[in-house]
C-alpha positions as CSV (number, residue, x, y, z in Angstrom):
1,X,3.7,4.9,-2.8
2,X,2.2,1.6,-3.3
3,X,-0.1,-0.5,-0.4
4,X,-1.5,-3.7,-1.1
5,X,-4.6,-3.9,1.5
6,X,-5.9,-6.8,3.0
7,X,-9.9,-6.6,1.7
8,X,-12.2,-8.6,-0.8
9,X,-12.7,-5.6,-2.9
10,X,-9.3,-3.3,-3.0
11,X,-6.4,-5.1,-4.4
12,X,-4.0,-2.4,-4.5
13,X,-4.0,1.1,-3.3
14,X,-1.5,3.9,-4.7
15,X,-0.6,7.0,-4.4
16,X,1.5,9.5,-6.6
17,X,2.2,12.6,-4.5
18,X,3.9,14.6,-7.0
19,X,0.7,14.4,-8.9
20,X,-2.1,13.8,-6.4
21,X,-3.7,10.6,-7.6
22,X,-4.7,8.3,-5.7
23,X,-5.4,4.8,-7.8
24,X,-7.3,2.2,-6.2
25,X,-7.0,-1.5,-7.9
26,X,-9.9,-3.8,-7.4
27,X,-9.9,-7.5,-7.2
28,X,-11.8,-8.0,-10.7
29,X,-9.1,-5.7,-12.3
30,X,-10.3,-2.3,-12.5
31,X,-8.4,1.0,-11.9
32,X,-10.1,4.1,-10.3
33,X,-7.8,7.5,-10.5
34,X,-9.2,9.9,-8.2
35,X,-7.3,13.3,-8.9
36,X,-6.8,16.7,-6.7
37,X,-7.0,13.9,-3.8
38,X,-4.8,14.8,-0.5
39,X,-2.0,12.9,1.3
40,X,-4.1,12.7,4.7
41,X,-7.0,11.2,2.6
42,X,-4.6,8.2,1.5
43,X,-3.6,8.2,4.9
44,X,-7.1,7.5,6.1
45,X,-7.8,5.0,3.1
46,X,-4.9,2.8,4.5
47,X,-5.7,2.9,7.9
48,X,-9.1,2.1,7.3
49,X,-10.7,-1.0,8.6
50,X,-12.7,-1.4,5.1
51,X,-10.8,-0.3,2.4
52,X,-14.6,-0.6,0.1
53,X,-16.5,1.4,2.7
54,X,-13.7,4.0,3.2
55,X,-14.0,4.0,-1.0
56,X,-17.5,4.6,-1.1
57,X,-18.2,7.4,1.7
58,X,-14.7,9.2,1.2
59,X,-13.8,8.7,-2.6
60,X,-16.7,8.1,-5.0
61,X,-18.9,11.1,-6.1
62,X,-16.3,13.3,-4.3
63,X,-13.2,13.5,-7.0
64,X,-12.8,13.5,-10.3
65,X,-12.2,9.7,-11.4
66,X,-10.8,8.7,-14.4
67,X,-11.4,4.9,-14.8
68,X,-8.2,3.3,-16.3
């Protein structure tokens, strides 16, 4: 499942639920893979007002993340 979010620091959110990865695609090109990640907590991400703040409070520091 694929979401392209309007905010200055997400380009592109996705989400593999076979696998439980949810890839987050900034503007400057980078890929962030956060594994073991739920399908309510992609939920949330795309809902969220700020797709960066939901990123930093909900993601980072909490999953394993394998930068690709």
């Amino acid at each position: 499942m694929e979401t392209e979010p309007k905010s200055s620091w997400v380009k592109d959110i996705f989400f593999s639920h076979d696998k439980n990865i949810l890839s987050v695609e900034t503007v400057n090109g980078e890929t962030y893979n956060y594994q073991d990640v739920e399908g309510a907590v992609y939920n949330e991400m795309v809902q969220a007002k700020s797709k960066g703040k939901f990123h930093n409070k909900n993601l980072r520091g909490k999953y394993t993340c394998v930068k690709g």
